[in-house]
Each structure stands twice: as C-alpha cells, then as structure tokens.
C-alpha positions in Angstrom: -18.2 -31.1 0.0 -16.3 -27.6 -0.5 -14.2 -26.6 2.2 -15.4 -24.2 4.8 -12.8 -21.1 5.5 -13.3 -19.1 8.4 -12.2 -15.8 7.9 -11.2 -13.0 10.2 -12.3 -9.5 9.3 -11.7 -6.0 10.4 -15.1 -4.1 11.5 -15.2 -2.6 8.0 -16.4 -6.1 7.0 -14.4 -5.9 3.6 -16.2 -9.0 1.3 -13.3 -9.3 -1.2 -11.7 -12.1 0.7 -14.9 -13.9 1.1 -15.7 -13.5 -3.2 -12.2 -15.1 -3.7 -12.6 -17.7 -1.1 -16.0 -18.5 -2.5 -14.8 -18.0 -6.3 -12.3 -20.4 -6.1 -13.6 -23.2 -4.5 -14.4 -22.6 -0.8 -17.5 -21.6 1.5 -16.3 -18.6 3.7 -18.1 -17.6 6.9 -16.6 -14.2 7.3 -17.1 -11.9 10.5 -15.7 -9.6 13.1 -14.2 -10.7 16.3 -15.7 -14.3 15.4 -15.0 -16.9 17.8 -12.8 -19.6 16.9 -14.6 -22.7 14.9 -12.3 -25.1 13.9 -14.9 -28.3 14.9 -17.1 -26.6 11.9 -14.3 -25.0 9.3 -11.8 -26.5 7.6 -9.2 -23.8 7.3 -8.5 -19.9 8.7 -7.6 -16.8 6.5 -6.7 -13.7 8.6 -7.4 -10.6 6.6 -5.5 -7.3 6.3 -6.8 -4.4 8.5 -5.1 -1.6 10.8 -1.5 -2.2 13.2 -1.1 -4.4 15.7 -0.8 -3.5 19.1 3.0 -2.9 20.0 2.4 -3.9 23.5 1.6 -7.5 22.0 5.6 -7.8 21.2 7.1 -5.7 24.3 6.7 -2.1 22.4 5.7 1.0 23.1 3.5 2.7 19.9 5.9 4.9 18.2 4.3 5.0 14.3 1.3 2.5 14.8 -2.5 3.6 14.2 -5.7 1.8 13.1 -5.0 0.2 16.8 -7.8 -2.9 17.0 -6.6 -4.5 20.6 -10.3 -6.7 20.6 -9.5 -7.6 17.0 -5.9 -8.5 18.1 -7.2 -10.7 21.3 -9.5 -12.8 19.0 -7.5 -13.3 16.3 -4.9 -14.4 18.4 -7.7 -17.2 20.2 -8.7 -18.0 16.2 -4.9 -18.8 15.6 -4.1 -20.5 18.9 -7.5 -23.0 18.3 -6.8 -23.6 14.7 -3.1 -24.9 15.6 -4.3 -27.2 18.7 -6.6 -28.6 16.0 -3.5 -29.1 13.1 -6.1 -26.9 10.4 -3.8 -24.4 7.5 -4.0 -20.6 8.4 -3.5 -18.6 5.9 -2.5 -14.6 7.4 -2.8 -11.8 4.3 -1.3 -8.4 5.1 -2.6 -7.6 8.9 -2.6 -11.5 9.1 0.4 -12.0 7.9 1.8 -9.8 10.6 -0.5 -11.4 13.3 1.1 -14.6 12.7 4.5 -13.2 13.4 3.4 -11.4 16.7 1.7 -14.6 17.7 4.5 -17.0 17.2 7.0 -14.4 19.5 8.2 -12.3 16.4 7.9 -8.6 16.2 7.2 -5.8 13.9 9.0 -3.0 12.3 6.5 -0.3 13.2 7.4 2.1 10.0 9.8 0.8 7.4 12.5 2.8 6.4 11.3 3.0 2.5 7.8 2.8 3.3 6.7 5.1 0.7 7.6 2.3 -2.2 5.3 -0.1 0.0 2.5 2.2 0.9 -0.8 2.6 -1.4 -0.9 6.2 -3.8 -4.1 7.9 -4.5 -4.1 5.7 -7.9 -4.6 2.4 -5.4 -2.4 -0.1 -4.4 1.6 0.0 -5.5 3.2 -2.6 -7.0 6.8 -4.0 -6.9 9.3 -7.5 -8.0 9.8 -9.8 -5.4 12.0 -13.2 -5.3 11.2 -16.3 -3.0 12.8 -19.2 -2.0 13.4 -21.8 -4.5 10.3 -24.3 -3.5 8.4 -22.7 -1.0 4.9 -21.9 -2.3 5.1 -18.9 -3.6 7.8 -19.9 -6.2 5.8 -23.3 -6.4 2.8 -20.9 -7.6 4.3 -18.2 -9.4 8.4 -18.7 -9.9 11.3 -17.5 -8.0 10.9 -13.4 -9.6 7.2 -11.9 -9.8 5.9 -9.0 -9.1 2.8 -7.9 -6.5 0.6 -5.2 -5.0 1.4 -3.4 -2.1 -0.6 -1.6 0.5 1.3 -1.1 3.8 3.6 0.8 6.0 5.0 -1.7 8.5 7.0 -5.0 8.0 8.2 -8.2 9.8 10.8 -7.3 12.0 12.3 -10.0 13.9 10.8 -13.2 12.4 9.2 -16.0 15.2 11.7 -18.6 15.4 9.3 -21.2 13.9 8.3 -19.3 11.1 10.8 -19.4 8.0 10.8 -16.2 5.4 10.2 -17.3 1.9 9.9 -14.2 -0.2 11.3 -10.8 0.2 10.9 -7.5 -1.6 13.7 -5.8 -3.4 14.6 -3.5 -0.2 14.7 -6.9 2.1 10.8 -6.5 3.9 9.7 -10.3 3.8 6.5 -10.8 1.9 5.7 -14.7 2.7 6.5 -17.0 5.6 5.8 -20.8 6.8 5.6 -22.3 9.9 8.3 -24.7 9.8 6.2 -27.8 10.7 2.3 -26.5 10.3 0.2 -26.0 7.6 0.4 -22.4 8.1 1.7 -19.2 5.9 1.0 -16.1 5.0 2.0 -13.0 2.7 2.3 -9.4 3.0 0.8 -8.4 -0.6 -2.4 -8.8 -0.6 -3.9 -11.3 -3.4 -7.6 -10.7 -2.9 -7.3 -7.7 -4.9 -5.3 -9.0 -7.8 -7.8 -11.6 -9.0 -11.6 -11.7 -10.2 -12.8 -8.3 -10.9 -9.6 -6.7 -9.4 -7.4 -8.3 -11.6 -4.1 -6.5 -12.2 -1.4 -6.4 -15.8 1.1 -5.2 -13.8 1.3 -8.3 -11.1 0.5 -11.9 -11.0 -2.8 -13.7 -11.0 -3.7 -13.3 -6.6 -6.4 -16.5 -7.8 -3.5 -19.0 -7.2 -2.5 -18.7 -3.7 -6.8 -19.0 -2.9 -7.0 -22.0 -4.8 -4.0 -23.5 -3.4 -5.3 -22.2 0.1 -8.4 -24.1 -0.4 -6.9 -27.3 -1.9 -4.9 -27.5 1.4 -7.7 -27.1 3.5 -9.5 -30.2 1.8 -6.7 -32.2 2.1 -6.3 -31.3 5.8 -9.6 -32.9 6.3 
C-alpha cells in the first residue's frame, strides 16, 4: 500500500504538491485548514503560501503580508499531532518557515538581498547553494547545486532543535532537520522543478518527493 501524505494548503488550493506527491509514489489528501490525521496518513508536507504571523515569534509586522493567522493555527495543530505521533514532516517554503516558528525560532521578515531570492516576471529565480556534508540534501543532490527561488523572508534565529543543512550563497538557510525527528524542510520549493515544471537551470525537485515518501513508508 502507497503511503498517504497529508498535505497542508493555502486557500488558493495550488495541486502541484499533490501531482508530485502522487507522481512519485504517494496518495495525497490535500486541503485547507485540514484537521490533523495522523491515525489515517503516513506522513505531512506543509506547502508554501503567504507570511507568517509575527506575533507567533514575539514581533510586531514590519514587512510581512499574505497574513493567514487560521492557516497559521492549523498548521501549527497538523505539526504538533504529527510529532506526538513520531510521523516525517516535510515543510516547503511557507512550511519550511512554519517549522521554525513552531519549534521557538523566528523569522527575518525581509532579507537584506531579497531581490536575488524573490520571483521576476519570468517565474521563479534560481541560485547555487552548499549543504552539509550528509544531511539529505547533499545525500540527494551533492554538497554544491543549484535551486529555484520564490521568497522574500528567511530563517532568522533557527529553533534550537532544528539543525541548518543548506544555505544560499548570501547565508539564508534553505534546509533544516530536527535533530532527533523525522522532520525537514527546504526553502526552495521542489514541486515546481520536477514533472511538467522541470527546470535546466536547477536540479531534479523529484528527488526530495521520493525520498519524502520512502520515509513515510518506512515510518509505518
């Protein structure tokens, strides 16, 4: 039996997350604001989507929009279940940031070179990036490759249980892991740089699903 990945959307109900999850080996059940299932799914992928409220890490909004504080409530219930019940997270973008919040990080609210992360008229932007000898995204791709980019805010002070394992040029972190759960994430955002929105100019975004998914069957 394929795994089952619940997957957390924004209200725009964008379905590239659930083709990949479905293309490369999963069955995703993909809503808005859905309550946590862990008893049903085997994993959770948090997509991308607008800022997260400031007030979630002691802020007041200087540079945030695309506010969703109902979308910020539930996804942090869908994190908090699926870590009581030891099932992978995986956070992409938004979710990636999410997971930071949620563990007692913060964000940086506009980075400093934001325009070299930020998407152009043309689509998403595209940069190198190193990780961290071993971590998955060198496991997957190598310690130098180079991916998409679509955002203007960054991990700022990192949860002290999460570990950075990939970074951009200009220092923004673009993976973490938990340092003793089955859960990452990654600031790039890999559902558009595989199937139909496959890239030249980055890597394959197919890999980290299908690793995703493998984890999730193992986690059974």
């Amino acid at each position: 039996m394929k795994p089952k990945i619940q997957i957390s959307l924004g209200p725009e109900l964008v379905s590239n997350y659930a083709s990949a999850v479905e293309a490369f080996g999963g069955v995703p059940t993909a809503a808005y604001l859905p309550e946590p299932a862990p008893e049903t799914h085997d994993a959770l992928l948090l997509a991308g989507g607008g800022d997260v409220d400031p007030a979630r890490y002691g802020e007041e909004n200087t540079a945030c929009f695309g506010v969703d504080t109902a979308r910020d409530e539930a996804e942090m219930r869908l994190i908090e279940a699926y870590v009581r019940a030891g099932k992978p997270i995986l956070g992409i973008c938004r979710g990636h940031q999410v997971l930071n919040v949620c563990f007692g990080g913060s964000l940086l609210q506009h980075l400093p070179g934001a325009e070299k992360h930020m998407p152009s008229k043309a689509g998403d932007s595209a940069h190198e990036t190193r990780a961290l000898p071993g971590s998955f995204p060198a496991e997957l791709y190598g310690e130098r490759f180079t991916v998409n980019s679509a955002h203007h805010q960054g991990v700022g002070r990192l949860a002290p249980e999460l570990e950075a394992v990939q970074w951009a040029e200009d220092g923004v972190v673009e993976a973490c892991r938990h340092k003793r759960l089955p859960v990452c994430s990654v600031q790039w955002h890999p559902e558009r740089m595989c199937l139909r929105h496959a890239r030249a100019d980055t890597v394959d975004g197919g890999a980290i699903f299908r690793w995703f998914i493998e984890l999730a069957a193992k986690s059974r």
